[in-house]
C-alpha positions in Angstrom: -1.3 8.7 66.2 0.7 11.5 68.1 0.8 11.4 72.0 -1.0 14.3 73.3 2.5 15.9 75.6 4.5 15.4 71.2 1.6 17.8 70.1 1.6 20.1 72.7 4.5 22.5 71.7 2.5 23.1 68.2 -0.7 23.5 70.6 1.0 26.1 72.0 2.8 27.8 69.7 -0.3 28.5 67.8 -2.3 29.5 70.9 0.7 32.4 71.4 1.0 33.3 68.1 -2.2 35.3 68.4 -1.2 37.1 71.4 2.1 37.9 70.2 1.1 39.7 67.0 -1.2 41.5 69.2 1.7 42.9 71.4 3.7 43.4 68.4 0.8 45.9 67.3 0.2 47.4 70.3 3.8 48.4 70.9 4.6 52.3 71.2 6.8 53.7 68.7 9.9 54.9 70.3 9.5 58.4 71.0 12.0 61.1 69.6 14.7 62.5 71.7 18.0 64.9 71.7 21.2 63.0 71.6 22.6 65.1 74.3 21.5 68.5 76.6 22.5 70.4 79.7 20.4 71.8 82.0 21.7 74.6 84.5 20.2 76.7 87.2 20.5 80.4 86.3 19.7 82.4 89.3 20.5 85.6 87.4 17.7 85.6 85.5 15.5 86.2 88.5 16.0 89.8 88.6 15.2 90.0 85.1 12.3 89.4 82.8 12.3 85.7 81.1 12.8 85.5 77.4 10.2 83.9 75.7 10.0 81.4 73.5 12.7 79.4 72.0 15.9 79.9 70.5 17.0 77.6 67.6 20.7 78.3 66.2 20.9 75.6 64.3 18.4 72.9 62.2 19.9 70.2 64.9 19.9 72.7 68.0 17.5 73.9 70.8 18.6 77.4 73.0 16.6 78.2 75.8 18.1 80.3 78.2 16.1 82.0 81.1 13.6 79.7 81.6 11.7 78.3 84.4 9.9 74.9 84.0 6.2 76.3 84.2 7.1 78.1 80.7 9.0 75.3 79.6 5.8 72.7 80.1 3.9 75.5 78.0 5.9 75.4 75.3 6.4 71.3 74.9 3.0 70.4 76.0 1.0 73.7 74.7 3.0 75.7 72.1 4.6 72.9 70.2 2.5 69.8 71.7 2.0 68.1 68.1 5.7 68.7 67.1 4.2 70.1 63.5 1.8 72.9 64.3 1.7 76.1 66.7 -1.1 76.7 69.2 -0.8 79.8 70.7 -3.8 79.3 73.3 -2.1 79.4 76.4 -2.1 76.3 78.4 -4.3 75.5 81.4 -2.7 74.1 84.2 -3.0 72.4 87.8 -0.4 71.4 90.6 3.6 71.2 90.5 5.9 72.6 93.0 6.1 76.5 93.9 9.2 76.5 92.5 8.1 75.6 88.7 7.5 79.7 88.2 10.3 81.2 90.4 13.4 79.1 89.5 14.8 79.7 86.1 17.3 77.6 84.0 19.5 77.5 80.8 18.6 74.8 78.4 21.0 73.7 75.3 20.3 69.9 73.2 21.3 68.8 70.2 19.5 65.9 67.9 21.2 63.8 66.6 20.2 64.9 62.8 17.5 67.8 62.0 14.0 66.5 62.4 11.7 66.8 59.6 9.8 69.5 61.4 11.7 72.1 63.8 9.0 72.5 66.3 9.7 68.6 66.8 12.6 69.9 69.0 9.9 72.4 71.0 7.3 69.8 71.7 7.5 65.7 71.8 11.1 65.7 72.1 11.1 68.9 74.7 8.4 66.2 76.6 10.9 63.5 76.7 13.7 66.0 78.3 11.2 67.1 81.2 10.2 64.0 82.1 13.9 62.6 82.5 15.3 65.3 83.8 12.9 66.8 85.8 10.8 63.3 86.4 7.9 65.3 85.5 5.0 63.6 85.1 1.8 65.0 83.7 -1.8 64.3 82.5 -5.0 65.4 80.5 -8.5 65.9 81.9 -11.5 68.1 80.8 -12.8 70.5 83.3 -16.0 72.9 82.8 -14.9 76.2 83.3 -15.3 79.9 81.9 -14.7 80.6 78.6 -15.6 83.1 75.5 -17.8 82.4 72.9 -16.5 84.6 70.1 -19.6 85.3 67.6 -20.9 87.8 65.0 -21.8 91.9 66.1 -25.6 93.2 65.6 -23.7 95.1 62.9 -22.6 92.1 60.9 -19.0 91.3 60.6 -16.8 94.6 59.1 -14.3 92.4 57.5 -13.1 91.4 53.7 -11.9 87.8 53.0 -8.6 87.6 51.7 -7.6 86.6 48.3 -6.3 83.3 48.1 -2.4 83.6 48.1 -2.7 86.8 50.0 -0.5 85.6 52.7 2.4 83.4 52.8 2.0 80.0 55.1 4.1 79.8 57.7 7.3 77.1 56.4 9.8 76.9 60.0 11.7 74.5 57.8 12.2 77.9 55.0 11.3 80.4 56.6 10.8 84.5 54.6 13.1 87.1 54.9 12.4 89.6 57.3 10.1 92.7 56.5 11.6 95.5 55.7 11.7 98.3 58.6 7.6 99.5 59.1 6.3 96.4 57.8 4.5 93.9 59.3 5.5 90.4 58.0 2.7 89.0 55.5 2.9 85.0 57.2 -0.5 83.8 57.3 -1.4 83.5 60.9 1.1 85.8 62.5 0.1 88.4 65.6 2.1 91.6 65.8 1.0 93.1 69.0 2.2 96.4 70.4 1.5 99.0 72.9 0.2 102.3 72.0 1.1 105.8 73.4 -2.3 105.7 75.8 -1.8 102.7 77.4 -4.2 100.4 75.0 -2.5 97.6 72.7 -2.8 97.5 69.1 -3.4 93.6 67.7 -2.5 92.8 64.0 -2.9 89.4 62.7 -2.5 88.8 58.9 -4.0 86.5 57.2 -5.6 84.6 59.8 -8.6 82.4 60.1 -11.1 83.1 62.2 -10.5 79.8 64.7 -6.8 81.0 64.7 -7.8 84.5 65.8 -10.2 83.6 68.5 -6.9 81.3 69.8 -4.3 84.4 69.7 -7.7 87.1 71.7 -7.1 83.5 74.3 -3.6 84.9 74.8 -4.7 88.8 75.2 -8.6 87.8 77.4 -6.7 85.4 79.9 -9.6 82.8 79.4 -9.7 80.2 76.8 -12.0 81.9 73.6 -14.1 79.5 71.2 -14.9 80.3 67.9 -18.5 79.9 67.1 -18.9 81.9 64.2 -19.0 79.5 61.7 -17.1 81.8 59.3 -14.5 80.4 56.9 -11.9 82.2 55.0 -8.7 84.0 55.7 -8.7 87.7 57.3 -6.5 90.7 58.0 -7.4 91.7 61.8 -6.3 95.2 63.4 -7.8 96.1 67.1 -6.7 98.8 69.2 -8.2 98.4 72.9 -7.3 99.1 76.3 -6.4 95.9 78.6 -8.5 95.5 81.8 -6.3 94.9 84.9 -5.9 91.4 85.1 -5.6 90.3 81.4 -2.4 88.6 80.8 -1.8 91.6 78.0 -2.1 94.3 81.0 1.1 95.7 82.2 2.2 98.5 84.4 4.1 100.9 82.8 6.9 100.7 85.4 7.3 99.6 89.0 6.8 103.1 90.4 3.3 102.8 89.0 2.6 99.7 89.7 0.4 100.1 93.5 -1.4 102.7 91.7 -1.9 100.3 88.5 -6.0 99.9 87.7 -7.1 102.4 90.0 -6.6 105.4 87.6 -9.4 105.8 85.4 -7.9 105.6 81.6 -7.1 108.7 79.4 -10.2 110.6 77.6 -8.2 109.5 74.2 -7.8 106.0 75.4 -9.5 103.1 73.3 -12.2 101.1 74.5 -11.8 97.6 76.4 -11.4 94.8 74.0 -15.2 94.4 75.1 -16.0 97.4 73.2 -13.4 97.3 70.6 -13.9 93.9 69.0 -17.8 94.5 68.2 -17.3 98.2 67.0 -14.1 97.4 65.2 -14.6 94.1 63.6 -17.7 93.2 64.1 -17.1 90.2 66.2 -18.6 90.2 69.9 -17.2 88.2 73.3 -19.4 86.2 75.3 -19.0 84.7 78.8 -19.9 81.2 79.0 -19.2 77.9 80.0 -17.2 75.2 78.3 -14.9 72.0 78.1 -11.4 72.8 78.6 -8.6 70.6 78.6 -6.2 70.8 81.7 -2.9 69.6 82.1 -2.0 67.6 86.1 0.9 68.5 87.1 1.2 64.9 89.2 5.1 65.3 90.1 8.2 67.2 89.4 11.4 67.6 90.5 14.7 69.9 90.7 16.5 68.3 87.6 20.4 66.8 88.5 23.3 68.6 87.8 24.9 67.7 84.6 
């Protein structure tokens, strides 16, 4: 018979394997980064209005230039969060320095090979950069606050579903030619908004479900808006209204204007606030309630190193 201390190591051994395998499974997968980036101050873009969004020269390249890290953190953690799909519901947030919204910067990074999806660069691996180079460090929780219940008129919805195939899905990998000059592109999903001679907007969204639609009114109403109509199929959606002062979509037409901006009562030939638009244009109807919205915690952040 074996001494009890020679049988020990195979004792143990099989008590650990257990545990091991366990680790082995709970393991994160390594998280996708840029190979190299730069990020710069660029104090001359605070006398001038930030360009939004992202600029991408290359399959393997990022361009941000005029940026300041609040609209950075919406566009990795909001816009591009899953790396594969776009949400363009703006993204709550709480905390973080003053200086997240008034300092601006100039971002460049390379990959080290094209990811399979080009919004990978926007979102998980955007995270990574912000949290090394800013030491930002976030998280999730779910707060009760207003929202909009988007739901059907007394009228019924005015609205035709579209045929399938009558839009093109949006492909960032291929993406269309441009439309010609007048056109509005025919991508599935896609908002064109613009600003009409009386002040009002004018929203078109082509082909464009009805969940995705109440996300891009989230952008215009400055509140997050839920879809509870429980209609399916794709739509083409055109709305003229006039923004309310205080919607994120409500500007002043120029800084001489801009004490006097809301306190003017609209023109007679002036559409109707999205209030009244949405229900006698589409059909569709906004109400306040409220709801379960996620928030991002801005816990820390700081001025990133120069490099």
């Amino acid at each position: 018979m074996k001494s009890l201390n020679s049988a020990w190591p195979m004792v143990a051994l099989v008590l650990l394997l257990p545990a091991a395998r366990g680790q082995e499974q709970q393991a994160a997968p390594a998280r996708p980064q840029f190979e190299v980036a730069s990020i710069k101050p660029n104090p001359g873009c605070q006398n001038k209005p930030p360009k939004g969004g992202t600029f991408t020269p290359s399959p393997d390249r990022m361009e941000m230039p005029c940026v300041s890290l609040k609209s950075l953190i919406q566009t990795a953690y909001g816009t591009f969060a899953d790396g594969v799909t776009v949400d363009p519901q703006p993204l709550h947030t709480e905390g973080g320095p003053s200086w997240m919204q008034s300092e601006f910067y100039s971002v460049s990074a390379k990959a080290e090979a094209p990811p399979a999806h080009p919004q990978m660069m926007d979102g998980p691996m955007l995270q990574v950069l912000l949290e090394e180079r800013f030491r930002l460090k976030t998280h999730r929780e779910m707060r009760e606050m207003l929202v909009y219940a988007m739901t059907l008129g007394k009228g019924g919805l005015k609205l035709q579903p579209l045929a399938e195939g009558a839009c093109t899905p949006i492909d960032f990998v291929h993406p269309p030619a441009p439309p010609k000059p007048g056109e509005l592109p025919n991508i599935c999903g896609v908002m064109n908004l613009r600003p009409t001679s009386t002040g009002g907007m004018t929203i078109n969204v082509r082909g464009s479900t009805m969940t995705q639609f109440a996300q891009r009114l989230s952008q215009l109403a400055g509140r997050t808006v839920v879809d509870k109509t429980s209609i399916a199929g794709r739509f083409n959606f055109q709305l003229e209204y006039t923004p309310e002062p205080g919607m994120p979509s409500a500007r002043p037409p120029d800084a001489a204007n801009a004490a006097n901006y809301g306190s003017q009562p609209p023109p007679p030939d002036a559409a109707p606030s999205i209030f009244v638009a949405l229900p006698e244009q589409l059909g569709l109807k906004l109400s306040s309630e409220k709801g379960s919205v996620s928030v991002l915690i801005i816990d820390h952040a700081e001025r990133p190193t120069a490099n």
